[in-house]
C-alpha positions in Angstrom: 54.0 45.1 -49.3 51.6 41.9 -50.7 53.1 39.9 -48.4 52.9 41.7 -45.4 48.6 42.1 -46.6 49.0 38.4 -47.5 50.1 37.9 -43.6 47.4 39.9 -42.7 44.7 38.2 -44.3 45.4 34.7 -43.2 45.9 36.0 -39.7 42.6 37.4 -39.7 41.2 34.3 -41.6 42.9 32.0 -38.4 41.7 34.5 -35.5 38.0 32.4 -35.8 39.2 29.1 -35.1 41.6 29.8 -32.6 39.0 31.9 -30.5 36.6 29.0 -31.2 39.5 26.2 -29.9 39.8 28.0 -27.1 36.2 28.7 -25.8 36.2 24.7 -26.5 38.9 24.0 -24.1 37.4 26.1 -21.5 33.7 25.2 -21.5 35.3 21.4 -21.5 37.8 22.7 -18.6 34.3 24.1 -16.6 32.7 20.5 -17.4 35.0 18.8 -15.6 35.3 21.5 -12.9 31.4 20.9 -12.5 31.7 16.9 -12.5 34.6 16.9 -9.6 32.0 19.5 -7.7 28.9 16.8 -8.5 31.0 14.0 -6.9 31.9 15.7 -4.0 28.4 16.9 -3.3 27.6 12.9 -3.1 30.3 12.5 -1.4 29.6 15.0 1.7 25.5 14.1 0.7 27.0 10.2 2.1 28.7 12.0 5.3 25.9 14.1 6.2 23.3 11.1 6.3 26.1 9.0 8.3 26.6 11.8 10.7 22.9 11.9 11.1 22.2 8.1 11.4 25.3 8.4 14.1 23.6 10.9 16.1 20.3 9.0 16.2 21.9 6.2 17.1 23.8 7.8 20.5 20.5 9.4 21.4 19.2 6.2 21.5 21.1 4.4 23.0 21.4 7.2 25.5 17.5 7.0 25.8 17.5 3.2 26.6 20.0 3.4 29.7 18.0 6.4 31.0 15.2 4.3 30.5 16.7 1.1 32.0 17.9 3.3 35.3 14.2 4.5 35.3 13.1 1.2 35.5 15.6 -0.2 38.0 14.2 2.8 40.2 11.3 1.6 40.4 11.9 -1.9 41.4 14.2 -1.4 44.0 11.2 1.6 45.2 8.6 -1.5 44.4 11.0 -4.1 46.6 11.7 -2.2 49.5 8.3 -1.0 50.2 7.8 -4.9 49.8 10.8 -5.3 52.8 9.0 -2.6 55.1 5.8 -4.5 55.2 7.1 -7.9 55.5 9.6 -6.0 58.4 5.9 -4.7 60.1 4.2 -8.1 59.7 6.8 -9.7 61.4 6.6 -7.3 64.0 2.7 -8.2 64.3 3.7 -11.6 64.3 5.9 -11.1 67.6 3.6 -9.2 69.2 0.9 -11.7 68.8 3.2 -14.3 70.0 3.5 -12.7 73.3 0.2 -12.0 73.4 -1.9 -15.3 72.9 0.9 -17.4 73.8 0.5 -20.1 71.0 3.5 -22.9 70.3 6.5 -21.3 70.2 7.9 -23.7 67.8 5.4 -23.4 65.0 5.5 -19.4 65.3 9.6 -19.9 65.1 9.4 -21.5 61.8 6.7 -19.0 60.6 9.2 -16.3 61.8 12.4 -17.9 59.9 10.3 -18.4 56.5 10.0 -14.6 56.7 13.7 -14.5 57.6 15.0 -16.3 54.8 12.2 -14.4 52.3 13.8 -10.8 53.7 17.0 -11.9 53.7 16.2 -13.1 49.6 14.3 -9.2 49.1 17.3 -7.7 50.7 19.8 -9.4 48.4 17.8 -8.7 44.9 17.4 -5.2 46.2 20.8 -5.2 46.7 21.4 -6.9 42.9 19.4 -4.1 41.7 21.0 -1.3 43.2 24.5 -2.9 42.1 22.9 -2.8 38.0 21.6 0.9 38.8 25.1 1.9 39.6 26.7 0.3 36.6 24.4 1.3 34.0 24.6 5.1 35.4 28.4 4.1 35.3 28.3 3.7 31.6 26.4 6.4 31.0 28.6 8.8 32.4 31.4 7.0 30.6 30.0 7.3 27.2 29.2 11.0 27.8 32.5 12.0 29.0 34.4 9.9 25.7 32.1 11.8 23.0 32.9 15.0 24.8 36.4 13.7 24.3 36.6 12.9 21.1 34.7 16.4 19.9 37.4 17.5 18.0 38.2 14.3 15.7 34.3 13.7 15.6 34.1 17.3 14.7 36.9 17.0 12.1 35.8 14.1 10.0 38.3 11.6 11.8 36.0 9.8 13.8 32.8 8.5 14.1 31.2 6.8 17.3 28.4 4.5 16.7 26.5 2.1 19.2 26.5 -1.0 17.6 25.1 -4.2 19.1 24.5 -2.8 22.3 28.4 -1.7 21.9 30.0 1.6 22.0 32.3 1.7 18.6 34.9 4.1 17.6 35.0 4.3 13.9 38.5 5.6 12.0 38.1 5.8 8.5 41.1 4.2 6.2 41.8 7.0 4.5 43.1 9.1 7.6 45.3 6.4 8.9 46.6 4.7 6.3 47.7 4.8 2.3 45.9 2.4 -0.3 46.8 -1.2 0.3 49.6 -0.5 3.3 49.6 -1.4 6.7 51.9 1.6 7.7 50.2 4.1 9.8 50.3 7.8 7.9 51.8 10.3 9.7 48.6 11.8 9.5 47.1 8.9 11.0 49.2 8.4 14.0 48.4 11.8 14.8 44.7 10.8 14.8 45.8 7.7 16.5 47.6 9.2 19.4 44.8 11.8 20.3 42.1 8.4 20.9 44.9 6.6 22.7 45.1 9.5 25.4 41.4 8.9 25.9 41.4 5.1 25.9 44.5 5.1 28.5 42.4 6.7 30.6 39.8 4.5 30.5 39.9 1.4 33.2 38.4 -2.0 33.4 37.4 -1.9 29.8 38.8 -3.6 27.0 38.9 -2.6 23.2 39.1 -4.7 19.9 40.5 -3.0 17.3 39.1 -4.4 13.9 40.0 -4.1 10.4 37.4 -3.5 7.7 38.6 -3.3 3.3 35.8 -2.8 0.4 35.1 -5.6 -1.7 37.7 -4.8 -4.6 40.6 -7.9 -4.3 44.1 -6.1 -3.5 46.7 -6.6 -6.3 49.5 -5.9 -3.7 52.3 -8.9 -3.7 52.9 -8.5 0.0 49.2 -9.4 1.3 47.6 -12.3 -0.4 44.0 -10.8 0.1 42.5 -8.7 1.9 41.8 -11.2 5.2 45.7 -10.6 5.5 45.6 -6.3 4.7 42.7 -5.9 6.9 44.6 -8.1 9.6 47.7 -6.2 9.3 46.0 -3.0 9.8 44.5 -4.1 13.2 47.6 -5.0 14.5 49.5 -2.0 13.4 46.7 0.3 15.6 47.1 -2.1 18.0 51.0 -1.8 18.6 51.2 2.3 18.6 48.0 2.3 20.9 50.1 0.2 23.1 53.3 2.6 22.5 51.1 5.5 23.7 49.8 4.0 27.0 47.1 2.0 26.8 47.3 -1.0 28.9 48.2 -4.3 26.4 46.3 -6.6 28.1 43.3 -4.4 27.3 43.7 -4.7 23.9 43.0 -7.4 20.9 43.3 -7.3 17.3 40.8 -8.3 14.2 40.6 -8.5 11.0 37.1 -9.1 8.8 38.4 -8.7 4.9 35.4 -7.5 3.2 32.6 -9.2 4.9 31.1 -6.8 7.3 30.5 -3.3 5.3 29.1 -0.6 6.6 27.2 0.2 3.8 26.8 -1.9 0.8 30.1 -1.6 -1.9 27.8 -0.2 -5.0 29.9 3.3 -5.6 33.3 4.8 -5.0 32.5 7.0 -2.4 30.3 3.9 -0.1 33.8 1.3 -1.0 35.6 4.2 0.5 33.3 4.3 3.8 33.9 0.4 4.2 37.8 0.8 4.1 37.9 1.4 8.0 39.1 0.7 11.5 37.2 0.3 14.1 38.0 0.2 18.3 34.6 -1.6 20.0 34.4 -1.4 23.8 34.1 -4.6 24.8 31.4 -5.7 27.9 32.7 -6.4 31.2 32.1 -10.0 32.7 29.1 -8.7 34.8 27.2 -6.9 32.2 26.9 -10.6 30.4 24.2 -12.4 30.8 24.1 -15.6 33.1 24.3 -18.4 31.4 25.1 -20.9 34.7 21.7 -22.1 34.2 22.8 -23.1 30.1 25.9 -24.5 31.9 24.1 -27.2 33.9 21.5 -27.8 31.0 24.8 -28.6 29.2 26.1 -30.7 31.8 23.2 -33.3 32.5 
């Protein structure tokens, strides 16, 4: 009977602690719980503004080409007016001719100067019209690949960005491949084969396919550095894009390491933003600039 009282008592005398241990354990449990839910608020805090800055920067580049067109308008509007009144002096010049009867040969000359000066309005209104219809063309191609890629934009696994005056399909690491491979993720060729259906359809466009890696070195033996990783990765996107239809002669592969972040490498979360892939649409040869003029500077 004193020991079952004696059991009792030092039960009783434990019960304390062992409701103190374990309020311990669980307000250190909700700690933690709280710190994983702070990091992921910075986390989808970093998406949000890079979703933002992405959105500004279609509508931008949405307003320039509408603004370009505008403009193109309005010198082709500006030349042609230019064409009918040099078409009506002309006119007036013949008239005259018949009229007063002057030398025929002086008035021919007079009337092939204005010849060769229509025949040179003609042609730059012709130019511009060609540069109207190519900048509308791209318009209506950008529009039709963001309302393409809705669903992965949508999703998280894709971002579009105009960069440089270049439409840029951005794939983040993390959704096409595991830390420090070059294998696509089953996950990723998913991703992969949903941007290839777009891009096949796409014609006389190229696309550069570009590896990016955060700034932390890569201890794997099988790449040397990350030049090599980020490499690797370019190529791999490179070879299932082909796979699923998109023309290989359309197609290149790059690889920049570490040295062209998207955001600087000061946290986790912005090192995980770097780790990407992206696909640029490359200009055609007309939309480049002229440089014949460079080429015979270079020449004399």
């Amino acid at each position: 009977m004193k020991t079952s009282k004696s059991r009792t008592a030092r039960i009783a005398a434990l019960l304390p602690i062992v409701l103190i241990a374990s309020f311990a354990f669980g307000c250190a449990k909700y700690k933690r719980k709280i710190a994983d839910q702070d990091e992921e608020l910075a986390k989808l805090r970093i998406e949000i503004d890079e979703l933002e800055a992405n959105r500004q920067d279609l509508e931008s580049a949405q307003s320039d080409l509408e603004k370009a067109n505008a403009d193109l308008e309005a010198a082709r509007a500006e030349l042609e007016a230019r064409i009918a009144s040099m078409l009506e002096y002309q006119k007036a010049l013949e008239s005259q001719l018949e009229e007063l009867g002057v030398d025929k040969s002086k008035m021919a000359a007079k009337f092939e100067a204005a010849r060769k000066s229509l025949a040179s309005q003609q042609k730059l209104v012709a130019e511009m019209r060609k540069k109207q219809a190519a900048a509308q063309h791209r318009l209506r191609t950008l529009k039709n690949m963001l309302l393409r890629f809705k669903s992965l934009i949508q999703g998280g696994k894709l971002k579009v960005r105009i960069r440089n005056g270049k439409l840029t399909l951005e794939l983040p690491s993390a959704v096409l491949f595991e830390l420090g491979v070059a294998a696509l993720s089953e996950d990723g060729k998913k991703t992969l084969a949903q941007v290839a259906s777009v891009l096949a359809r796409v014609q006389n466009r190229e696309f550069q396919v570009a590896g990016h890696t955060d700034n932390v070195p890569i201890t794997s033996g099988r790449y040397p550095s990350n030049w090599e990783l980020s490499t690797a990765r370019a190529v791999s996107v490179v070879k299932f894009l082909q796979r699923k239809g998109v023309r290989p002669t359309a197609l290149s592969a790059a690889g920049y390491s570490q040295y062209q972040p998207a955001v600087p490498n000061t946290d986790k979360p912005r090192r995980k933003l770097n780790r990407r892939i992206e696909i640029v649409l490359m200009p055609n040869l007309d939309e480049l600039p002229d440089l014949s003029a460079l080429e015979r500077e270079l020449k004399k």
